[in-house]
VOLOZA-709465 format. One record per residue: x, y, z of N, C-alpha, C, O in turn; chain. Coordinates in steps of 0.1 Angstrom, whole numbers. Example, Ala and Ser with C-alpha at 12.3 -4.5 7.8 and 13.67 -1.06 7.14 Angstrom:
2
R    n_xx    n_yy    n_zz   ca_xx   ca_yy   ca_zz    c_xx    c_yy    c_zz    o_xx    o_yy    o_zz   chaine
R     132     -57      78     123     -45      78     132     -33      78     142     -33      85        A
R     128     -22      71     137     -11      71     129       0      79     134      11      80        A
END
This chain:
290
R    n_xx    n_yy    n_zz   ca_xx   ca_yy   ca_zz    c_xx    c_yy    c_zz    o_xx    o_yy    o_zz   chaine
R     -30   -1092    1504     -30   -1077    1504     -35   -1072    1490     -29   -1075    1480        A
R     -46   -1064    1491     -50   -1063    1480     -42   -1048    1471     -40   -1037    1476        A
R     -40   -1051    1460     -34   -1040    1456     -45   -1029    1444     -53   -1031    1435        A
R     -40   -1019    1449     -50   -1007    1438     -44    -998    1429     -35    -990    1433        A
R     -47    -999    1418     -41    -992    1406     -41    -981    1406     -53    -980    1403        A
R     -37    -969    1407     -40    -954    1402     -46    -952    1392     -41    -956    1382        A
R     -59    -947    1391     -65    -944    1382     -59    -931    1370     -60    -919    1372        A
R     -54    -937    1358     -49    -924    1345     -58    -912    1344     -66    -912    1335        A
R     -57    -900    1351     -64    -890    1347     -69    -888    1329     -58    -889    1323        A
R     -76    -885    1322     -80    -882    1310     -71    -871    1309     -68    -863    1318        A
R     -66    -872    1294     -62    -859    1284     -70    -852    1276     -74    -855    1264        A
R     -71    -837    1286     -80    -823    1276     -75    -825    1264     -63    -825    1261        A
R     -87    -828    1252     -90    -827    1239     -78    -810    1235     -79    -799    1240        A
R     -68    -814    1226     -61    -801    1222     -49    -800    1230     -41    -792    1227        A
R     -47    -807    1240     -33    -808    1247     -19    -812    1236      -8    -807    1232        A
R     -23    -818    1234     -17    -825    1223     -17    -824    1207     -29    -825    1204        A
R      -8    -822    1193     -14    -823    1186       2    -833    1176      13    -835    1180        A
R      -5    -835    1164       6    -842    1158       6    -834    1141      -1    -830    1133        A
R      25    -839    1148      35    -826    1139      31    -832    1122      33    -844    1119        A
R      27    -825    1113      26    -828    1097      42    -833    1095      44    -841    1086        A
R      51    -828    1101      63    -829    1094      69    -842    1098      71    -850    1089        A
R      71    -845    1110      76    -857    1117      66    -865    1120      71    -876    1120        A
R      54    -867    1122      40    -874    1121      39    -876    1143      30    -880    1150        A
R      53    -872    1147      53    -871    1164      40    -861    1171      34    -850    1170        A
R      40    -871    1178      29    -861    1190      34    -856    1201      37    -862    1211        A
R      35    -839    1198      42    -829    1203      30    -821    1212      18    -819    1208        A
R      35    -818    1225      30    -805    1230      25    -794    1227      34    -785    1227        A
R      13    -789    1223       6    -774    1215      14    -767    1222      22    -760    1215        A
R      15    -765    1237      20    -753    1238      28    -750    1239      30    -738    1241        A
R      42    -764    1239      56    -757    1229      53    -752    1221      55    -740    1219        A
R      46    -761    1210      45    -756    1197      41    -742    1195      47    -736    1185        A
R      34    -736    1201      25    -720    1207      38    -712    1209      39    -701    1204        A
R      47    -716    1217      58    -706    1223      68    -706    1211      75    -696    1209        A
R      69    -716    1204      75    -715    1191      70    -710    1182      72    -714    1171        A
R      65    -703    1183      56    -691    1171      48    -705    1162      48    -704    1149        A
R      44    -712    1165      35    -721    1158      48    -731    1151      44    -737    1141        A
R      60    -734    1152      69    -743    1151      70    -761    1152      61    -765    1160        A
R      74    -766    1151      70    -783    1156      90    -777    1165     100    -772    1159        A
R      87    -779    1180     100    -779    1188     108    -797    1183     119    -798    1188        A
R     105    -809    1176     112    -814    1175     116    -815    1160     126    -822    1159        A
R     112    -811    1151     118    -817    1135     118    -798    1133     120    -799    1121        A
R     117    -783    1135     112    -773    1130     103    -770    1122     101    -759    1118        A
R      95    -781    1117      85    -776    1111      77    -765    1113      73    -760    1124        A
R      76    -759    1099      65    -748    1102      54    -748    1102      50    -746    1091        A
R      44    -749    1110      26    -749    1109      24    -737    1102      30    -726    1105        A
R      13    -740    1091       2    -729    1086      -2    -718    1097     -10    -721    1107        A
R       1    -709    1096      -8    -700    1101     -11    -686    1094      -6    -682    1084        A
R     -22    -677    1102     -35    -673    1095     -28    -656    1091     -16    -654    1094        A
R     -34    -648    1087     -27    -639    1085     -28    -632    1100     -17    -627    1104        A
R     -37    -630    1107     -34    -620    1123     -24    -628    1127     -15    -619    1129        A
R     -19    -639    1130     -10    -646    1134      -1    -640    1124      10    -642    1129        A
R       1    -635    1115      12    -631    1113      14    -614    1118      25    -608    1123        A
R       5    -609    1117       8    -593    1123      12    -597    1140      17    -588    1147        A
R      11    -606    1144      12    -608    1160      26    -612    1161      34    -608    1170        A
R      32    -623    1149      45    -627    1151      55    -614    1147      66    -614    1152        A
R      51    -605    1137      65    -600    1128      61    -583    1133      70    -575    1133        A
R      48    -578    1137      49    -568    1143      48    -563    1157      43    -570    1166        A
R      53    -547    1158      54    -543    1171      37    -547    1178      27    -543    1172        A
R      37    -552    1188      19    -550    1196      16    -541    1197      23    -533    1204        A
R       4    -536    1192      -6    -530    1193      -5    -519    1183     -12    -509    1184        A
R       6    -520    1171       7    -510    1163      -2    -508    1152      -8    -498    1150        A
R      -1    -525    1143      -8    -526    1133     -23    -521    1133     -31    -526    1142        A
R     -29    -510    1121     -35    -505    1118     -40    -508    1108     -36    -501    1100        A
R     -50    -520    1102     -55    -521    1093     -62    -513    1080     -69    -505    1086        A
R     -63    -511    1068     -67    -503    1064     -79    -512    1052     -79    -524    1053        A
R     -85    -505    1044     -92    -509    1035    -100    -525    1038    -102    -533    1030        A
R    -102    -526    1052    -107    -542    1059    -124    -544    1048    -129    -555    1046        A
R    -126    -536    1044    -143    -536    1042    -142    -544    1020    -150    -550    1013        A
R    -133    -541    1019    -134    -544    1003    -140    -560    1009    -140    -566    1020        A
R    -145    -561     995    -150    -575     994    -147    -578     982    -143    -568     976        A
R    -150    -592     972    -150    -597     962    -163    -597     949    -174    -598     953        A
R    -162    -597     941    -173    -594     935    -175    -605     925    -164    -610     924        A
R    -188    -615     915    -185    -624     907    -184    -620     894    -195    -622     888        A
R    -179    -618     891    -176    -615     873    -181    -625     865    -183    -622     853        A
R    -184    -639     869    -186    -648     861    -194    -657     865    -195    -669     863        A
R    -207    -646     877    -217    -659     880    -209    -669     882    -210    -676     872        A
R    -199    -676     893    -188    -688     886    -196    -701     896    -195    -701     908        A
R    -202    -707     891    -209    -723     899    -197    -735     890    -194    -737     878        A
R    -193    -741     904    -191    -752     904    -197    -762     915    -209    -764     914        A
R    -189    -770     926    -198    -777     933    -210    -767     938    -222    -769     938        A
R    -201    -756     944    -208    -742     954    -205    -733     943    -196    -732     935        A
R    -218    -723     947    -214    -709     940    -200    -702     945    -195    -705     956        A
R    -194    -693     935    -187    -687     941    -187    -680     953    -178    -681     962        A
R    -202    -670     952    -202    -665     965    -208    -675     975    -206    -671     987        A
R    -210    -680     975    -212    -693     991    -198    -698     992    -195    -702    1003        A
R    -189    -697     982    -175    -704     990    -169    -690     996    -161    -691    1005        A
R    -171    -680     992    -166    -664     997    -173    -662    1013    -168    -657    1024        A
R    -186    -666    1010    -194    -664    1027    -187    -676    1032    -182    -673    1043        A
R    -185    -688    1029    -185    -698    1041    -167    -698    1050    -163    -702    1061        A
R    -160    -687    1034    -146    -684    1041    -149    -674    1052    -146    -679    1063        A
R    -152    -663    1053    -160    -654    1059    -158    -655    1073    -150    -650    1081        A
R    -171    -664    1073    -173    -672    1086    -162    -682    1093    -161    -685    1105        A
R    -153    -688    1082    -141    -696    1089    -132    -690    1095    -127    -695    1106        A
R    -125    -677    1087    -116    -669    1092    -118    -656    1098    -110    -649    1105        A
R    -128    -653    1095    -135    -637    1101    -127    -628    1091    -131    -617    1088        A
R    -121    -631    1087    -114    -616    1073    -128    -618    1060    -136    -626    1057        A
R    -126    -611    1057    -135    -602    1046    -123    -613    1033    -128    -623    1027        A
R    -113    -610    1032    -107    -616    1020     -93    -623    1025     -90    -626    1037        A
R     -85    -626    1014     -75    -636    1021     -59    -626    1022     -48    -630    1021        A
R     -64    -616    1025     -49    -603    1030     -58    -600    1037     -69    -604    1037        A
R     -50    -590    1048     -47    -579    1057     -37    -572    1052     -28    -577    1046        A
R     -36    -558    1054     -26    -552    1052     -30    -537    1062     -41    -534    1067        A
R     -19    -529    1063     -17    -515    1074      -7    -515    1077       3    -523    1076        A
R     -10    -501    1084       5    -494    1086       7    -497    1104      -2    -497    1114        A
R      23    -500    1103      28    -508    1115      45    -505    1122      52    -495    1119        A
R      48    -512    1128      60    -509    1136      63    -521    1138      57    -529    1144        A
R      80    -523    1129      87    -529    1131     102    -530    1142     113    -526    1139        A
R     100    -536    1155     110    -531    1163     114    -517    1160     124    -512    1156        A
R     104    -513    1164     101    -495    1164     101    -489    1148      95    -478    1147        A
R     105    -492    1139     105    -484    1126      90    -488    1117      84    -498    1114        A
R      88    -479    1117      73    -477    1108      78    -484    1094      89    -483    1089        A
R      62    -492    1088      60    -497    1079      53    -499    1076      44    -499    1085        A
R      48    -504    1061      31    -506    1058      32    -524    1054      38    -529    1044        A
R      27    -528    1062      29    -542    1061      14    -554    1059       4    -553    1066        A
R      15    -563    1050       2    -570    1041      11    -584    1045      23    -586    1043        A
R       2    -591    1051       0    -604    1049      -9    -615    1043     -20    -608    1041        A
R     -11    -626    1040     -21    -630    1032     -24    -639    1043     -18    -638    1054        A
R     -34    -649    1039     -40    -659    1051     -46    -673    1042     -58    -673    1039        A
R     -36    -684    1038     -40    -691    1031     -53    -702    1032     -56    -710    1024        A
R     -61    -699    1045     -73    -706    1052     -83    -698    1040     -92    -705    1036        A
R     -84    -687    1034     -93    -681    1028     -89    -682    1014     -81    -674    1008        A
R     -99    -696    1006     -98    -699     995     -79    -696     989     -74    -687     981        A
R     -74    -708     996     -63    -714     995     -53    -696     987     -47    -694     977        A
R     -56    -687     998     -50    -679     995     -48    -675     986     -37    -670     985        A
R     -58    -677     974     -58    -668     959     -54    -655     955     -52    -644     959        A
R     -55    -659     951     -53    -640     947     -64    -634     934     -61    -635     922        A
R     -73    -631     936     -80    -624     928     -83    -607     932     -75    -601     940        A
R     -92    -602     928     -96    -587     925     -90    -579     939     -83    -569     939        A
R     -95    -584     950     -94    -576     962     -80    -582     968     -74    -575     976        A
R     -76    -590     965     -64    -593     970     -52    -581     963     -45    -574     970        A
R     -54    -581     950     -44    -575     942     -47    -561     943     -36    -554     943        A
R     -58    -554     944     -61    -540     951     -54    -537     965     -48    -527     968        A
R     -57    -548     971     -48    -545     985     -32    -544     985     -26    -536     990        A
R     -28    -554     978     -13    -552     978      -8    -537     969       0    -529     973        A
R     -16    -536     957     -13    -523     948     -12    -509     959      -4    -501     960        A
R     -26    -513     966     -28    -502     976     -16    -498     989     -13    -487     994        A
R     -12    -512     992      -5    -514     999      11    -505     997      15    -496    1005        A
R      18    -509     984      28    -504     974      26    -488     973      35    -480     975        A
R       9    -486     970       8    -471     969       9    -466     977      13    -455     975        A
R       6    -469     993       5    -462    1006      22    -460    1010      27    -449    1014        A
R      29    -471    1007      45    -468    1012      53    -457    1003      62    -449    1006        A
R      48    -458     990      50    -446     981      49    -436     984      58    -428     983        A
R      32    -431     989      31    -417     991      37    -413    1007      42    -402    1008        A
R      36    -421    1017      47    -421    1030      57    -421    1030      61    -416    1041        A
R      68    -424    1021      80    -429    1019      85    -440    1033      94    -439    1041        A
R      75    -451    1031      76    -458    1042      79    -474    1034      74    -477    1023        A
R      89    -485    1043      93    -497    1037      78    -502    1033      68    -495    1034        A
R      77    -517    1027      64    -520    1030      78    -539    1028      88    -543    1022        A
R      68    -544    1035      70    -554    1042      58    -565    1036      47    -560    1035        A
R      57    -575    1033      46    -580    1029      48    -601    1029      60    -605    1027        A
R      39    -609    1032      43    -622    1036      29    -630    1027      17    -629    1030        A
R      34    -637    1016      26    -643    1008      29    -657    1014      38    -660    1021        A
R      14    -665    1008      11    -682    1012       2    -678    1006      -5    -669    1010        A
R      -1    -687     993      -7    -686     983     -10    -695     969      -2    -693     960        A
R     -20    -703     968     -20    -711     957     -18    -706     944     -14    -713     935        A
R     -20    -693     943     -20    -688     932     -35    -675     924     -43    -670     931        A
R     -33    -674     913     -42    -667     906     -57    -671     911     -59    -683     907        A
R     -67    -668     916     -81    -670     918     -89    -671     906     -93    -660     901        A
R     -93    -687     899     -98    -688     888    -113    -684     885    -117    -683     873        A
R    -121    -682     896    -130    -679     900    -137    -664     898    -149    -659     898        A
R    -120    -657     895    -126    -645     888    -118    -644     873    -115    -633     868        A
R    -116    -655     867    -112    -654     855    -103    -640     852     -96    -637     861        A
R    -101    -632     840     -93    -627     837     -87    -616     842     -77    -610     839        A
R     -98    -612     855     -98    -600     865     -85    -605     876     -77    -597     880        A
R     -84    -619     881     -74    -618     891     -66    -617     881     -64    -605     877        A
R     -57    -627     872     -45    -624     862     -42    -611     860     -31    -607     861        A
R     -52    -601     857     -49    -587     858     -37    -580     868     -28    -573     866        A
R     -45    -587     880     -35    -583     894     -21    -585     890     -13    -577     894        A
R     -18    -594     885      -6    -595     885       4    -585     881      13    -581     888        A
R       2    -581     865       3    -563     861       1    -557     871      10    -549     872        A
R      -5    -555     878     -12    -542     883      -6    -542     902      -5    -532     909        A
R      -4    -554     906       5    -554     912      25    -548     915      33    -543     922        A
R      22    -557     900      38    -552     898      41    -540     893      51    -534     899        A
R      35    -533     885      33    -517     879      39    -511     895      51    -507     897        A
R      27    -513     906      25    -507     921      39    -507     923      43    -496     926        A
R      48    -518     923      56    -523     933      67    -511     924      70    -500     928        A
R      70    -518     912      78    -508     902      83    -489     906      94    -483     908        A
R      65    -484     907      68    -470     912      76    -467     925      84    -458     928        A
R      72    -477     933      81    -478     948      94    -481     948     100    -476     958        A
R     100    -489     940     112    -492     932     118    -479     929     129    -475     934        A
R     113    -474     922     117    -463     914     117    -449     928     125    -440     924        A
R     113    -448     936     111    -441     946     123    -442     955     125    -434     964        A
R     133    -458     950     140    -461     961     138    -467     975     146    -471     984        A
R     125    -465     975     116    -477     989     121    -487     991     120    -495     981        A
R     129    -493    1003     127    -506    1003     112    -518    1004     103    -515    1012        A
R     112    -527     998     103    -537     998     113    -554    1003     122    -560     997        A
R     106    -558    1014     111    -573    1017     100    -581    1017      90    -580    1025        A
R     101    -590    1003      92    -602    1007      94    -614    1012     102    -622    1008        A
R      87    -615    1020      86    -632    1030      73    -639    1020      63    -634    1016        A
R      82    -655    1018      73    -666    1008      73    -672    1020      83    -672    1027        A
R      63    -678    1024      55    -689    1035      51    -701    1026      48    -701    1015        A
R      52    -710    1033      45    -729    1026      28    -720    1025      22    -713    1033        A
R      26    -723    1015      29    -726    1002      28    -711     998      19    -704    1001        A
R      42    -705     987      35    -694     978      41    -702     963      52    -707     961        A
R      29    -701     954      28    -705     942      19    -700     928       7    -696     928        A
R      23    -701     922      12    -700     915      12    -681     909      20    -676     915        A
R       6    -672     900       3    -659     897      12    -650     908      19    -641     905        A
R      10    -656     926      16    -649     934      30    -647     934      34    -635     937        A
R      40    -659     931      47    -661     929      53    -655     917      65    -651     919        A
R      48    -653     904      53    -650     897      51    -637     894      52    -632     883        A
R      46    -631     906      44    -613     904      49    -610     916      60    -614     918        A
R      41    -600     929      44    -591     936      54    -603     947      58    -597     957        A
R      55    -613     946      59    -620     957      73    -620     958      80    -620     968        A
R      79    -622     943      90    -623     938      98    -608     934     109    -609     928        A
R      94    -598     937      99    -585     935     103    -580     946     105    -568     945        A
R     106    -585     956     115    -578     970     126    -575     966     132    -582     957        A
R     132    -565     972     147    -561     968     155    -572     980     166    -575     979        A
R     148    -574     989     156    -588     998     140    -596     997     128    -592     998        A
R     146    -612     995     135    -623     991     137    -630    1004     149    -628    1008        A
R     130    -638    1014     131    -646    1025     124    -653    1025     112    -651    1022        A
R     131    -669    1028     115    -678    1028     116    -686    1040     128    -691    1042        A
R     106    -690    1049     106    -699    1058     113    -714    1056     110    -719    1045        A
R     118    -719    1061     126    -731    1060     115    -745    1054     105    -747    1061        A
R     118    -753    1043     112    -761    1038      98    -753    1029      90    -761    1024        A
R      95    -740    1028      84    -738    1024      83    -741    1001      91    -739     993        A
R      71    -744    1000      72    -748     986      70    -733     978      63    -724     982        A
R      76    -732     970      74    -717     961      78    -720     948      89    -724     943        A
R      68    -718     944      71    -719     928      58    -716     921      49    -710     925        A
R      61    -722     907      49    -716     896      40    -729     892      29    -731     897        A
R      43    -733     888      32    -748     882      37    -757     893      44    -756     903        A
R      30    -766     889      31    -778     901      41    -788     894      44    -789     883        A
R      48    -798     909      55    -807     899      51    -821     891      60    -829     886        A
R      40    -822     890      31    -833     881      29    -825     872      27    -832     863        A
R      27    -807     867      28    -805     854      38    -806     845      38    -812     835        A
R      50    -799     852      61    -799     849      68    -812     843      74    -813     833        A
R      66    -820     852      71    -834     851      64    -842     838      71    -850     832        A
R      52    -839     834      47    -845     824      52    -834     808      53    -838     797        A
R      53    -822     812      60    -816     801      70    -817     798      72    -823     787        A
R      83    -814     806      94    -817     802      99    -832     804     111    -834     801        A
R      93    -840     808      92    -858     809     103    -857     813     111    -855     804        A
R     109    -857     826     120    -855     831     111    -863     850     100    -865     853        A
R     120    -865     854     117    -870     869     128    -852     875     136    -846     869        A
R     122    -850     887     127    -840     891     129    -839     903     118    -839     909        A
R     141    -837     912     150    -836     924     141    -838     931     130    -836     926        A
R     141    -845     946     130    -849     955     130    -833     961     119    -830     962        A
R     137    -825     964     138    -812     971     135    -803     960     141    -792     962        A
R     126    -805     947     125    -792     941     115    -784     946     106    -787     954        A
R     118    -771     940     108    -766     950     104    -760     965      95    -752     969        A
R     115    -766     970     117    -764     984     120    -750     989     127    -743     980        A
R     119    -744     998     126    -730    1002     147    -732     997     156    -725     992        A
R     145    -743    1001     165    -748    1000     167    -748     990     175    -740     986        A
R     159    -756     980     167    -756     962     164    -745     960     174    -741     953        A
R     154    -732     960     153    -720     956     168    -712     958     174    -706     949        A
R     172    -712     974     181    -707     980     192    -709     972     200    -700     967        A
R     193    -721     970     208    -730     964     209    -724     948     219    -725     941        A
R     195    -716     941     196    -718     928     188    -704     928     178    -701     921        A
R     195    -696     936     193    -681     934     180    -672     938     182    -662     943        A
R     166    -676     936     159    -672     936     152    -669     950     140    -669     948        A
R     155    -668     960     156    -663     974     168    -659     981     177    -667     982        A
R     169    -651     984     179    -643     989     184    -653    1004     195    -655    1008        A
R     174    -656    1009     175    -656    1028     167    -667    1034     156    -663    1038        A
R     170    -681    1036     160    -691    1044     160    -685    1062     171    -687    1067        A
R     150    -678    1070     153    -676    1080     137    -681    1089     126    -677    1085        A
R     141    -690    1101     132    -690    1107     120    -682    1109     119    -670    1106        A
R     111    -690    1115      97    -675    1117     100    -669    1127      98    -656    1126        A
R     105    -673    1139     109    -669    1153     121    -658    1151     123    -651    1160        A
R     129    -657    1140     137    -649    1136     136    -642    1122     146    -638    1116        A
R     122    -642    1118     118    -629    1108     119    -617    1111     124    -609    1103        A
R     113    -614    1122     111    -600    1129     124    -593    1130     124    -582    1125        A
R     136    -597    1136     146    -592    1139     151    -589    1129     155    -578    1127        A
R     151    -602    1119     160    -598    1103     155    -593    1096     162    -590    1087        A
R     141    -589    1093     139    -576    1088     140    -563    1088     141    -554    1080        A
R     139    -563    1107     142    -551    1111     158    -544    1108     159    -531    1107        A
R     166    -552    1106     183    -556    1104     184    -549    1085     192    -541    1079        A
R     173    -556    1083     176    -555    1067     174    -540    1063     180    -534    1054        A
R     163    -535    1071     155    -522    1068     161    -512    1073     160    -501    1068        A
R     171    -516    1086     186    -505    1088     197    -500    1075     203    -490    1072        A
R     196    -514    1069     204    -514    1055     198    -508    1044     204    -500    1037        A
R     190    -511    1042     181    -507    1029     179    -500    1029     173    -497    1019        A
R     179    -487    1041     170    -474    1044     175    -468    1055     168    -465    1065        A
R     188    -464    1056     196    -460    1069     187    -448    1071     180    -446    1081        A
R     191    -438    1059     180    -422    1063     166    -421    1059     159    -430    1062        A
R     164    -413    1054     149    -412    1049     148    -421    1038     156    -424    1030        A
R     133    -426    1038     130    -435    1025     127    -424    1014     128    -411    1015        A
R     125    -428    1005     118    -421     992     125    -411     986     120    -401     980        A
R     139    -413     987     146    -407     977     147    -416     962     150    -427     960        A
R     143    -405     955     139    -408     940     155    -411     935     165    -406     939        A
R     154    -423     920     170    -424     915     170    -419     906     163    -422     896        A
R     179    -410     905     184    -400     894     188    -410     884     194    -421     887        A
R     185    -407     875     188    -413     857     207    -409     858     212    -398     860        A
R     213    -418     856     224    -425     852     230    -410     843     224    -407     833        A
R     242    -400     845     244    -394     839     250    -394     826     262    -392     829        A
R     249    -395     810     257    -396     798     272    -391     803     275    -382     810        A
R     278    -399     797     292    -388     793     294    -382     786     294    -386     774        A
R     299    -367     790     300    -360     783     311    -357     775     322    -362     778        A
R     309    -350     762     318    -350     748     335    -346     754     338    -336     760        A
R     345    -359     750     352    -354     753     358    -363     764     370    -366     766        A
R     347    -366     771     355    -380     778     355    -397     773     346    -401     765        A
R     365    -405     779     354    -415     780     349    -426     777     355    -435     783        A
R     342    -429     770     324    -437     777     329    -447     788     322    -454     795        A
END
């Protein structure tokens, strides 16, 4: 009796992909329904900045603003590629103009002016147009008296424009300050990776800090560090968790549950109207006191 094998249908190219975190080969479109998640270890996959206006805001609210800025070269800057050939060929990879988005949006119904970055466009730098957009961004919630909401992934300062991105950094935080001072709430979300200039300016100035689970955030890398202070250093430095454990993030919360807990946070931080200004601290007067 002769016997006949069932022939294995082929597997569509992209059915499948394998997790960075557990090295398992997982289902895409779990992973897809998990807001870009690995369903068996939680890892978080990279994703782009529209992928973040799709996860954390209301559909169809977000309103882009200032999309047309572009980059300029301050410094002629050639290395392998010119500067601007690595600015066009990002261009064409991601379709953004630069490595933010930012506009005004709805968070489970409450308006906001909300900036995300997109680390696919030149490892999410931050130079000239980057740092205009967030300033802008700070300025737009200021004159609205609206939260502003903002999600860095970011290598850092853009060397490529030399002393003009480092500028951003000032000129960022100045922005954020006035909004501060206005009483605005601001929540920032750190994504794998924020590091670097971003980190140590507008990223770190949220009045509530959040970071995705395992994501790295910090300022130098740990092969600088390690060779300066000649020290070997925790296998979890670095991490979203040691940040958590050592103060400097407020909140490790999933991506699939950003949305909600900002919206949560922004009931708190801003029950009535935003943009009530803070009155200077009154002296005591003669006679009481201090």
């Amino acid at each position: 009796m002769a016997l006949f094998r069932r022939r294995k249908k082929p597997v569509p190219d992209g059915v499948f992909i394998k997790c960075e975190g557990c090295d398992e080969t997982v289902y895409r479109k779990n992973v897809e329904e998990r807001l870009q998640v690995c369903p068996e270890c939680d890892y978080h996959f990279r994703v782009g900045a529209w992928d973040r206006v799709q996860f954390h805001t209301d559909e169809g609210t977000f309103q882009q603003l200032d999309a047309e800025l572009t980059a300029c070269d301050p410094l002629s800057f050639v290395a392998e590629k010119a500067y601007t050939a690595q600015i066009a060929s990002d261009r064409e990879a991601t379709k953004l103009n630069e490595a933010i988005v930012y506009g005004s949006c709805k968070i489970e119904g409450r308006p906001v002016v909300f900036a995300a970055m997109d680390f696919g466009f030149r490892g999410g730098s931050m130079g000239s147009v980057v740092g205009e957009q967030v300033a802008r961004a700070a300025e737009l919630a200021c004159r609205e008296g609206l939260p502003l909401v903002t999600v860095a992934s970011s290598g850092g300062a853009r060397m490529q424009e030399g002393a003009l991105s480092l500028m951003q950094m000032v000129k960022t935080c100045a922005a954020l300050n006035r909004l501060h001072q206005k009483g605005i709430p601001y929540v920032s979300v750190m994504a794998h990776p924020t590091t670097g200039g971003v980190t140590a300016s507008w990223a770190s100035m949220g009045d509530v800090i959040i970071a995705e689970p395992h994501a790295l955030i910090g300022f130098a890398g740990r092969r600088v560090i390690e060779q300066t202070i000649r020290q070997k250093l925790p296998p979890d430095f670095q991490t979203a968790e040691f940040m958590l454990a050592h103060g400097f993030v407020d909140m490790i919360v999933p991506r699939g549950q950003i949305k909600p807990t900002v919206a949560k946070l922004l009931d708190y931080l801003c029950p009535g109207p935003c943009g009530m200004e803070h009155s200077p601290a009154q002296a005591p007067s003669a006679g009481h006191d201090a």
